[in-house]
C-alpha positions as CSV (number, residue, x, y, z in Angstrom):
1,X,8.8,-4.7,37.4
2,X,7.0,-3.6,40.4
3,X,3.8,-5.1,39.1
4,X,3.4,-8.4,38.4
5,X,0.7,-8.8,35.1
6,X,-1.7,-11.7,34.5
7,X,-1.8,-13.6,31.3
8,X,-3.9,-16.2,29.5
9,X,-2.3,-18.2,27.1
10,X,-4.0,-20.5,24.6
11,X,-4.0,-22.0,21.1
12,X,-7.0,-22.2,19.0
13,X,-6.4,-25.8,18.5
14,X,-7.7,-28.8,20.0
15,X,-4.8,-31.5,18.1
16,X,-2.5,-32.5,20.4
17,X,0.4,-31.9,18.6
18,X,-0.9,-28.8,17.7
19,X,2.0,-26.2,16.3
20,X,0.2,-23.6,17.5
21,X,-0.1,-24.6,20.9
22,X,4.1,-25.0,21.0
23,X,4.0,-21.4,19.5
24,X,2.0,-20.1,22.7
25,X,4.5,-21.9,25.0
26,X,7.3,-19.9,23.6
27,X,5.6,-16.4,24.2
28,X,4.7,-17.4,27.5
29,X,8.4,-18.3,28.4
30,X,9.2,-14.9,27.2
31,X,6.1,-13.6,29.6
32,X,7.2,-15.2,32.7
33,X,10.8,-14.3,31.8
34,X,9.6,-10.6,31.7
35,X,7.5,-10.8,34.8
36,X,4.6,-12.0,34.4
37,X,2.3,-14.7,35.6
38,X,1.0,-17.0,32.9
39,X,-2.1,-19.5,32.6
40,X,-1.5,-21.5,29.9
41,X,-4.6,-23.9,28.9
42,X,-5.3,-26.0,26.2
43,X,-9.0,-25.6,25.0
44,X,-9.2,-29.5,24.2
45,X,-10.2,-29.3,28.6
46,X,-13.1,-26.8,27.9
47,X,-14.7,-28.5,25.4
48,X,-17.9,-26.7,24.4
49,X,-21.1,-27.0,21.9
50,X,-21.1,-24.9,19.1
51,X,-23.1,-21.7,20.2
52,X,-26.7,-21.6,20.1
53,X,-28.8,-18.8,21.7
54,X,-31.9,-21.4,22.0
55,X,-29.2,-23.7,23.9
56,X,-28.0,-20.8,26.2
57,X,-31.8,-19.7,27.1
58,X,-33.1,-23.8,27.4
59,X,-29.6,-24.5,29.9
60,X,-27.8,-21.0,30.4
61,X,-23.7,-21.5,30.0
62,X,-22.0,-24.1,30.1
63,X,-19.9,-25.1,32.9
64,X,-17.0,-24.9,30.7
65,X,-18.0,-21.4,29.2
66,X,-18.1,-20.2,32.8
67,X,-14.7,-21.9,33.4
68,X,-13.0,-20.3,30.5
69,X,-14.8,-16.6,31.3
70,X,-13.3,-16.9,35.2
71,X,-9.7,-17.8,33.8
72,X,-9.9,-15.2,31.4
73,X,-11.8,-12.3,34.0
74,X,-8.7,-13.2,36.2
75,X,-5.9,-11.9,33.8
76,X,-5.6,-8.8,31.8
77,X,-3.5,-10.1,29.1
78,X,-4.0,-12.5,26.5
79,X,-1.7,-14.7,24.2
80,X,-3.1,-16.6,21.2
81,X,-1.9,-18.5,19.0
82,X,-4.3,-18.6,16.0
83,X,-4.4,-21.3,13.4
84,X,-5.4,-21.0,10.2
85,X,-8.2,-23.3,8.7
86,X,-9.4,-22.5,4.9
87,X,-8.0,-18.8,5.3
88,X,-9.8,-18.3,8.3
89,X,-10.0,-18.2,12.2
90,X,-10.7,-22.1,13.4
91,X,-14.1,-23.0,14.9
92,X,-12.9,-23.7,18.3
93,X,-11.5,-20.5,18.7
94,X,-14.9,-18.5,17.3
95,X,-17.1,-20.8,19.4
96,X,-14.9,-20.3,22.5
97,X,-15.4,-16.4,21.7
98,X,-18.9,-16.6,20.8
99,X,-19.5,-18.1,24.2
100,X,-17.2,-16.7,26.5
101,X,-18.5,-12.9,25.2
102,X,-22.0,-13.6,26.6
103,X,-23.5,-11.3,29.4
104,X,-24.5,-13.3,32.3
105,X,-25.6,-12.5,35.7
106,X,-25.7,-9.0,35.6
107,X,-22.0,-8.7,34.3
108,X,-21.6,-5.9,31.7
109,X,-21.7,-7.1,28.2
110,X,-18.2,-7.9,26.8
111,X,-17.2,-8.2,30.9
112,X,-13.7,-10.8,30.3
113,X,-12.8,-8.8,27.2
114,X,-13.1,-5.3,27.4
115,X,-10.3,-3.7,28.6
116,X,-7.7,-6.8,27.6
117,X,-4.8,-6.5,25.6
118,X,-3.5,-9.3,23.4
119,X,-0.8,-10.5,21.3
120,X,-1.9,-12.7,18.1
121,X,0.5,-15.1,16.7
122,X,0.0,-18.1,14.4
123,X,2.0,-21.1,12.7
124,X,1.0,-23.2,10.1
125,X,2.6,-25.4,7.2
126,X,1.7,-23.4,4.5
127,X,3.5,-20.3,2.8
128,X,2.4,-17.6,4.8
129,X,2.3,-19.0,8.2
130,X,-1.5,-18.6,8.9
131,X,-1.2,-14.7,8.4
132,X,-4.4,-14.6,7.1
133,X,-6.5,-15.8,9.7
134,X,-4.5,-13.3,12.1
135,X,-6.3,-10.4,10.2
136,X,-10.2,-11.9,11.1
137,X,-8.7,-12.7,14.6
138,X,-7.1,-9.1,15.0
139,X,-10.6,-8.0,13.5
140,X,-13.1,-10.2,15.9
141,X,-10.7,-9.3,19.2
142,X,-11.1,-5.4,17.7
143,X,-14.7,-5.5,17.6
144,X,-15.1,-6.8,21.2
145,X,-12.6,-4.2,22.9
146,X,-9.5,-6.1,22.9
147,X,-6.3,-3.8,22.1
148,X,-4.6,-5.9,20.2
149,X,-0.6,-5.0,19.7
150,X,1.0,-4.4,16.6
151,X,3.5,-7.0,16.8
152,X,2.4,-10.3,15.8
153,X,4.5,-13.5,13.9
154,X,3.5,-16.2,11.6
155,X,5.6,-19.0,11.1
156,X,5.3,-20.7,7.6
157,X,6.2,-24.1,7.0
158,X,5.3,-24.7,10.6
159,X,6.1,-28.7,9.8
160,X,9.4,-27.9,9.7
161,X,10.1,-25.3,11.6
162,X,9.7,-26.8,15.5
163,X,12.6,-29.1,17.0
164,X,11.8,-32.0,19.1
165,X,12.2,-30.0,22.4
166,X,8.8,-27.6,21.2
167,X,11.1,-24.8,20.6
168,X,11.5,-23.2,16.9
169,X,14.6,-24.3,15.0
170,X,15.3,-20.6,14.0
171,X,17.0,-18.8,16.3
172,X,15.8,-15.2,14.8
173,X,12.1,-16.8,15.1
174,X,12.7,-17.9,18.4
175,X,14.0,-14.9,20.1
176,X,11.1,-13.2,18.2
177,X,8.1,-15.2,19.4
178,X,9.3,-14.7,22.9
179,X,9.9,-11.5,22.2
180,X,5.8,-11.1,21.7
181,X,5.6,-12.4,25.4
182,X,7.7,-10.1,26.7
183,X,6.3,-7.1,25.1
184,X,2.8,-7.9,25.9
185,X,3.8,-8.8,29.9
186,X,6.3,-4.8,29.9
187,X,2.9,-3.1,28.1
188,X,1.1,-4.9,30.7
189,X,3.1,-3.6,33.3
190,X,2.9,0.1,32.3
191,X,-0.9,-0.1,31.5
192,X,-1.5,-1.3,34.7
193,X,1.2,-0.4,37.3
């Protein structure tokens, strides 16, 4: 691969022992193993308040809104790892879009999304893995100019399904998360080469 792509990588999780964020750590093995050069962050270091349009116009963004816009302007790839809370996308990982889409300084609306492609994945202990709060997430990233890839995984009975070295008992599951790295970092590559 002539051209080496860029990659944020991230869980929309701030516990520690987060399944989700081990789930991003296997796609981004399979990035790097591909080619690529991945960030990985956790958001629990960019913590943020929830977003408030009076709060942006009274103190403009927050440092850590700017922090998280400059990691993800630097890198045309993203890899998420999306837990499910009640059905849905977390808080932490609306509130760290919801932020992080805002125009500032004269940078074009949308500036550290559009143009991005992603891969989605989540894990969770219930029955369907988190599946559906992939389909808002695939939705939301949609809506701001994210291509979003086909391929995503979710990982039911995510309690079970991690041994203690953060990689997925499953061999099948294994070799397909890092499977989603590597197909995002080779789409990278031809989309940007």
């Amino acid at each position: 691969m002539s051209y080496t792509p860029r990659i944020l990588a991230f869980a929309g999780s701030l516990r520690a022992e987060s399944y989700n964020k081990k789930l991003v750590k296997i796609a981004a093995s399979g990035a790097e193993a591909a080619g690529a050069r991945v960030t990985i962050i956790d958001l629990s270091e960019y913590r943020l308040p929830i977003f408030d349009e009076d709060l942006e116009k009274a103190d403009g963004m927050p440092v850590n809104g700017r922090k998280l816009k400059d990691l993800m302007l630097a890198n045309e790839g993203l890899l998420l790892a999306c837990p499910e809370y009640n059905s849905s996308i977390t808080a932490v990982l609306k509130n760290t879009i919801d932020w992080t889409s805002r125009a500032q300084n004269g940078e074009p609306a949308l500036a550290c999304y559009r143009g991005k492609t992603a891969v989605i994945m989540s894990a969770s202990p219930g029955a369907l893995g988190g599946l559906r709060g992939l389909v808002t997430v695939r939705s939301i990233l949609g809506n701001i100019q994210v291509t979003v890839l086909p391929n995503q995984i979710a990982i039911a009975k995510a309690n079970e399904a991690f041994g203690p070295d953060g990689n997925l008992l499953d061999e099948a599951k294994q070799k397909a998360v890092l499977g989603l790295g590597e197909t995002l970092a080779r789409t990278l590559a031809k989309l940007h080469a």
